[in-house]
C-alpha positions, -999 to 999 in steps of 0.1 A, spaced: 704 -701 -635 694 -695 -598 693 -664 -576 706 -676 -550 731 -654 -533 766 -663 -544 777 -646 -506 772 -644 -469 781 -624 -443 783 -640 -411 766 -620 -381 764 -642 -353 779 -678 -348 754 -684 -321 758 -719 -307 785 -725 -339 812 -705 -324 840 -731 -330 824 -731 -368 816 -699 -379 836 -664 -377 815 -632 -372 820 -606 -401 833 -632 -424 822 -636 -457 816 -672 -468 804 -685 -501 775 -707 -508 758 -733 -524 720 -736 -538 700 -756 -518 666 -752 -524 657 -787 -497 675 -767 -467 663 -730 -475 628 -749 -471 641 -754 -437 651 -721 -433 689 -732 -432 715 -727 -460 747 -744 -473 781 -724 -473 817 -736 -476 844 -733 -447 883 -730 -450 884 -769 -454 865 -767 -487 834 -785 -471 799 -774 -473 778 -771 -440 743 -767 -435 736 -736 -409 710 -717 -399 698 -688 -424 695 -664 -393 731 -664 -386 741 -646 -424 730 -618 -446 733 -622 -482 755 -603 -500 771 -591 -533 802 -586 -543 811 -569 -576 823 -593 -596 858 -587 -598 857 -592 -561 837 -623 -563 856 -637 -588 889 -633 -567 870 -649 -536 863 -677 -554 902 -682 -568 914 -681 -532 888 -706 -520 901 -729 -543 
């Protein structure tokens, strides 16, 4: 089981502004060789997973109602 956070809230799409939507929530994927970078892995409306910087989100929770209903619509 990891701890990574499930969430993230977008707070700047510096240099990614065609990519990334301030103040949106995206979910994401473990990925313990990017965080070493200082970068981590979310998924966009396309279903694809992107590496971008850490800097640009804050991790969040969702209770888990919420989170479950996230991940329905993402799919």
């Amino acid at each position: 089981m990891t701890n990574d956070p499930a969430f993230w809230l977008c707070v700047s799409n510096a240099d990614y502004e065609v990519s990334l939507e301030p103040r949106k929530v995206y979910e994401g994927l473990p990925d313990p060789e990017a965080q070493k970078l200082g970068m981590i892995r979310v998924i966009d409306e396309s279903g694809e997973d992107y590496l971008f910087p850490a800097a640009l989100f804050l991790p969040i929770t969702l209770p888990h109602d919420v989170a479950v209903a996230v991940h329905r619509l993402a799919g």
